[in-house]
PLY file of the C-alpha trace (Angstrom):
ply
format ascii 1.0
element vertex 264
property float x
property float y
property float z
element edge 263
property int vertex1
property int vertex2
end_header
-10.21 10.89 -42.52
-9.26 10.51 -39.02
-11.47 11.62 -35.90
-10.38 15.44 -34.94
-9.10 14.33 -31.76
-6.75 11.98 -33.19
-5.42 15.04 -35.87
-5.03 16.79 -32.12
-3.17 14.18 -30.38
-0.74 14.27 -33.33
-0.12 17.46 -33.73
0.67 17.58 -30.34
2.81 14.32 -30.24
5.19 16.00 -32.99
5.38 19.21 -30.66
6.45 16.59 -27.60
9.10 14.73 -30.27
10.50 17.97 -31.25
11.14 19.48 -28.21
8.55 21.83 -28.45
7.26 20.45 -24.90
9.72 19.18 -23.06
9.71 16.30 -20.15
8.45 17.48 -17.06
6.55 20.64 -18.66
2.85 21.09 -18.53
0.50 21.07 -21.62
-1.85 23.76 -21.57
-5.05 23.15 -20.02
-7.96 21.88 -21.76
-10.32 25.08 -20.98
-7.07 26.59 -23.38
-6.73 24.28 -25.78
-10.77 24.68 -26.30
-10.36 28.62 -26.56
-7.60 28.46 -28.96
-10.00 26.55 -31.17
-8.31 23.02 -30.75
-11.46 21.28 -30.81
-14.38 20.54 -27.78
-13.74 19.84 -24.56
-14.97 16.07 -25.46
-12.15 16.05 -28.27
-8.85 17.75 -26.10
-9.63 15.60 -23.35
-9.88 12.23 -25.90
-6.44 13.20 -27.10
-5.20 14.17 -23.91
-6.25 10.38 -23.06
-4.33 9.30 -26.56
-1.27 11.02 -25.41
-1.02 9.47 -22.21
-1.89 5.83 -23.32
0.91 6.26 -25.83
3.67 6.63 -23.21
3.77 10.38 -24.00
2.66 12.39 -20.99
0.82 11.39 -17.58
-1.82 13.05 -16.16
-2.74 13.44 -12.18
-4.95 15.71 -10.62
-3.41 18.84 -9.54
-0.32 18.32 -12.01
-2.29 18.44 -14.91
-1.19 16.71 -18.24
2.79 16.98 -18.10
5.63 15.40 -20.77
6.85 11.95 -19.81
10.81 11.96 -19.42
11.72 10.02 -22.39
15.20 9.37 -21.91
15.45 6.24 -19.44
18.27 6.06 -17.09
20.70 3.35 -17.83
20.35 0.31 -15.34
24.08 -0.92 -15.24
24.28 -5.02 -15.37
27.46 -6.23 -13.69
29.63 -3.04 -13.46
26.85 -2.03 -10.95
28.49 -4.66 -8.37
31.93 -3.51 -9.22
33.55 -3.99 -5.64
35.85 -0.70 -6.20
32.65 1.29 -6.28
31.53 0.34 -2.79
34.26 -1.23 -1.21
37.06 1.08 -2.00
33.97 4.20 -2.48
30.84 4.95 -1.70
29.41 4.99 -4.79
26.28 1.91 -4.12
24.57 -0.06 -7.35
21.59 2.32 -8.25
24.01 5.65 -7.91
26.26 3.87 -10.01
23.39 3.73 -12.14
22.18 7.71 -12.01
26.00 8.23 -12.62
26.18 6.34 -16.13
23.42 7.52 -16.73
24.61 11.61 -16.38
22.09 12.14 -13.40
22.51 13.22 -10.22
21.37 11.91 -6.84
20.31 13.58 -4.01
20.28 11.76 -0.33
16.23 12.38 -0.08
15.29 10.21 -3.08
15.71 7.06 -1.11
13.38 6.07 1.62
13.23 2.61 3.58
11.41 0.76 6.47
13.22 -1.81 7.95
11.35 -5.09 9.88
11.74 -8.59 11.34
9.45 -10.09 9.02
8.43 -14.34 9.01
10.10 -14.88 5.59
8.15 -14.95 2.58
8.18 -18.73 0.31
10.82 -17.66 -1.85
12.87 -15.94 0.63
13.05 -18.57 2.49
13.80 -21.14 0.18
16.85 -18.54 -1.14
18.35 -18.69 2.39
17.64 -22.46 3.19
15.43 -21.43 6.09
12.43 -23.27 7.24
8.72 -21.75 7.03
7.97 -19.43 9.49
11.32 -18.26 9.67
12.03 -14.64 10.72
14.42 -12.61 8.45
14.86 -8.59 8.18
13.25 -6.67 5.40
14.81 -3.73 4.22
12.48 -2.20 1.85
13.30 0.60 -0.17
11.36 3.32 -2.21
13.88 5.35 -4.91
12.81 8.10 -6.89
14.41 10.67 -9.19
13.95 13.70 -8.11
9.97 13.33 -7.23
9.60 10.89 -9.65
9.56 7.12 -8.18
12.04 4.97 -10.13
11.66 1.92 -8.11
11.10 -0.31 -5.34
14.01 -2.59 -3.60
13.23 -5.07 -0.75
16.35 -7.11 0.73
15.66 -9.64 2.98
18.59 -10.90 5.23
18.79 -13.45 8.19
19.47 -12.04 11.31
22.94 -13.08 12.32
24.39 -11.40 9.18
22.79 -8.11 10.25
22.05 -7.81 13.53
23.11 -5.03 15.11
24.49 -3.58 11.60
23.34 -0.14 9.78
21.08 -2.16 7.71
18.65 -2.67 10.20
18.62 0.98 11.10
15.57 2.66 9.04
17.46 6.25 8.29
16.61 7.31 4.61
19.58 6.71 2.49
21.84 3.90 1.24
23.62 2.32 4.64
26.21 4.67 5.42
29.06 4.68 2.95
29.50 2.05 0.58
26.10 1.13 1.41
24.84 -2.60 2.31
27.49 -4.49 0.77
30.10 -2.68 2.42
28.38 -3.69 5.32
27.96 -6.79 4.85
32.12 -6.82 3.63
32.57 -5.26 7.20
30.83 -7.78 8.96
32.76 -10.57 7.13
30.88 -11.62 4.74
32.31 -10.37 1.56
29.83 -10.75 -1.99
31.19 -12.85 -4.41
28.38 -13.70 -7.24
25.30 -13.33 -7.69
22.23 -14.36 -9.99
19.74 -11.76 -11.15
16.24 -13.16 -12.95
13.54 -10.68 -14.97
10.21 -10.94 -15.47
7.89 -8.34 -16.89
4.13 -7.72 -15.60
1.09 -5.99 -14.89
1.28 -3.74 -11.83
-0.83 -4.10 -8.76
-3.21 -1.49 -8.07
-0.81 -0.56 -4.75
2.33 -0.49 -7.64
0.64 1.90 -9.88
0.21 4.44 -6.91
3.04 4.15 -5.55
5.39 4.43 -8.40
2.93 6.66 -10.29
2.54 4.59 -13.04
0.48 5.85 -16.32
-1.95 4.01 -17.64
-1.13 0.51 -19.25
2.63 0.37 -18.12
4.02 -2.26 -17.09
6.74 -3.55 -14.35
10.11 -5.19 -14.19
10.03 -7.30 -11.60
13.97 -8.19 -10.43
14.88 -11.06 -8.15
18.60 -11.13 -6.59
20.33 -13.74 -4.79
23.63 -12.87 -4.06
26.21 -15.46 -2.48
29.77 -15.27 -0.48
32.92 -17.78 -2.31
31.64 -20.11 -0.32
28.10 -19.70 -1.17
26.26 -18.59 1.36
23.30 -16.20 0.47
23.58 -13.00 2.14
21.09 -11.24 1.16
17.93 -12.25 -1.67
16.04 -8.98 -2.98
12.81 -8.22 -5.08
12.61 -5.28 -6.79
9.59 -3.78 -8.97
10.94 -1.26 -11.95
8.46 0.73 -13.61
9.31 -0.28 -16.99
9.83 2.59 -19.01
12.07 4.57 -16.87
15.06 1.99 -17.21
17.64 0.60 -20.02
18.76 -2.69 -18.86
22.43 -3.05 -19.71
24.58 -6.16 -19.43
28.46 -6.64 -20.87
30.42 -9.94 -19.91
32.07 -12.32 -21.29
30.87 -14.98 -23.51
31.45 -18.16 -22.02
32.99 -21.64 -23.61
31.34 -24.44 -21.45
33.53 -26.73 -23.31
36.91 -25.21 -23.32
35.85 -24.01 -19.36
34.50 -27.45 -18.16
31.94 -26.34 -16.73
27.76 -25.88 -17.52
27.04 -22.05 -19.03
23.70 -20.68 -17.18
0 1
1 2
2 3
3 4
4 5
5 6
6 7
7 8
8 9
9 10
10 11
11 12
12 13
13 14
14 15
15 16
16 17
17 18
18 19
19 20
20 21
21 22
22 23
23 24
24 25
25 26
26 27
27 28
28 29
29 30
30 31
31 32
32 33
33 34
34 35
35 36
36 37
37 38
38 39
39 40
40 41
41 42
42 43
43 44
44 45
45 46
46 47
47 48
48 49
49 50
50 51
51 52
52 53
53 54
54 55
55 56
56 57
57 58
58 59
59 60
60 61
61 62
62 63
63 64
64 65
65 66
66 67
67 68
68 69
69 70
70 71
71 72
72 73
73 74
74 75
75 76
76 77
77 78
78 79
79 80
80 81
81 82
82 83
83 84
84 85
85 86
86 87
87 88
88 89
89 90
90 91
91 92
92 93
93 94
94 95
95 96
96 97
97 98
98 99
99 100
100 101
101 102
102 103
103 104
104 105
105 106
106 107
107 108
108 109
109 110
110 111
111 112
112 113
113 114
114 115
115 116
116 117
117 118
118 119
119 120
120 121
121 122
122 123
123 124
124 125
125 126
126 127
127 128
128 129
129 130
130 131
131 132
132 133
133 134
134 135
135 136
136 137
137 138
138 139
139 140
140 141
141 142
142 143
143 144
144 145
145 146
146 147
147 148
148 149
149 150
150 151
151 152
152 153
153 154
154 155
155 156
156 157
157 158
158 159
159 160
160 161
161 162
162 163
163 164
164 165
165 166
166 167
167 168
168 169
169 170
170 171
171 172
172 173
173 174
174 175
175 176
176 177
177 178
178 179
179 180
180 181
181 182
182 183
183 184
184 185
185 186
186 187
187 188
188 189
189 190
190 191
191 192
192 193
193 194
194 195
195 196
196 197
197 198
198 199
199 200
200 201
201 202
202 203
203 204
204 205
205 206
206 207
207 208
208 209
209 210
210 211
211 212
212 213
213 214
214 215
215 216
216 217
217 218
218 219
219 220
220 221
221 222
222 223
223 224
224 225
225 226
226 227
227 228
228 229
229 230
230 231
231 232
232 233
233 234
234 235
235 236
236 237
237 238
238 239
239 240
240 241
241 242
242 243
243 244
244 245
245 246
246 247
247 248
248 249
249 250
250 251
251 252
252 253
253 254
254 255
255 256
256 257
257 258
258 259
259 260
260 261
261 262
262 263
């Protein structure tokens, strides 16, 4: 027979899959729950605590226990980069996401700080720069709504950007078209790029700032992307809390053999 708080937790699971509660609303409080005859306050709070470690809800203090949104937004692969969206638009990579995805985006839900930095090991190695080397960071908080999505932090060298909108700090993707349109403008026009995953455990400073429930983990995304010629223009690191994204990637299968060259 299983433990009263775990009957709770189910019950009120079903509710959550039904409907019943939907994403974003509060669950009643536990002084309620407790009245209603639920169960003790030991036994609504242990399948409060269920709830949450099952993806269902999160819980904060002075938000209460509230219904996880369940449907991830749709994280385009390389239709994201389509140059018509930026170059010919204004429509940048992660609102080309929101708008696959049938969600809307509001200027706000993008904040940045923007420094000379010494380059990080990885950064520099990306741009064939030697240690110490200074490079501009342009990092980047998203959220939906007040929900954090993501973080995003470009690092270019400085004679590709200096004196560009993506060294100016202003909330917001870089004016329209957003950083590769800039970059475009400034002559230095994308031509591929290669994106690498990894999923992890989230820092302590990761789980407050993108307001992560308990036990979730991260996508961590690193970008390099190139000119024809390939130079790197810019190499990025982003951290994606990992339920609030469906990675999607269409292309075309390649033929090393009939291609002559080395599939990757």
């Amino acid at each position: 027979m299983a433990p009263k708080w775990r009957e709770l937790a189910d019950r009120l699971a079903d509710r959550i899959k039904s409907g019943e509660y939907a994403p974003g609303q509060q669950l009643p409080h536990i002084r309620d729950l407790v009245e209603a005859g639920e169960g003790s306050k030991s036994t609504v709070h242990a399948a409060y605590k269920a709830l949450e470690a099952e993806g269902l809800v999160t819980s904060s203090r002075g938000h209460g226990t509230v219904v996880r949104q369940q449907t991830p937004m749709k994280r385009l692969g390389i239709a994201r980069y389509d140059k018509a969206k930026w170059r010919d638009g204004d429509e940048v990579a992660f609102i080309a996401d929101r708008v696959a995805s049938g969600r809307s985006y509001r200027r706000g839900e993008q904040t940045q700080n923007v420094s000379l930095v010494e380059a990080p090991p990885a950064v520099a190695a990306a741009h064939g720069l030697p240690a110490g080397a200074e490079v501009y960071a342009r990092a980047r908080l998203v959220k939906e709504g007040e929900q954090p999505t993501h973080t995003l932090t470009s690092y270019y060298r400085p004679e590709h950007v200096e004196g560009t909108r993506l060294v100016d700090p202003t909330p917001g993707p870089a004016g329209r078209g957003g950083g590769y349109r800039v970059l475009y403008d400034a002559g230095y026009e994308i031509d591929h790029m290669k994106e690498e995953l990894l999923a992890r455990i989230p820092t302590p400073e990761e789980v407050k700032l993108l307001q992560l429930p308990v036990g979730e983990p991260v996508v961590e995304l690193h970008r390099t992307t190139y000119t024809a010629d390939g130079t790197v223009v810019e190499y990025a690191i982003g951290v994606h809390a990992a339920s609030r994204f469906a990675w999607e990637y269409a292309f075309k299968v390649p033929d090393s053999a009939k291609d002559g060259g080395a599939a990757q």
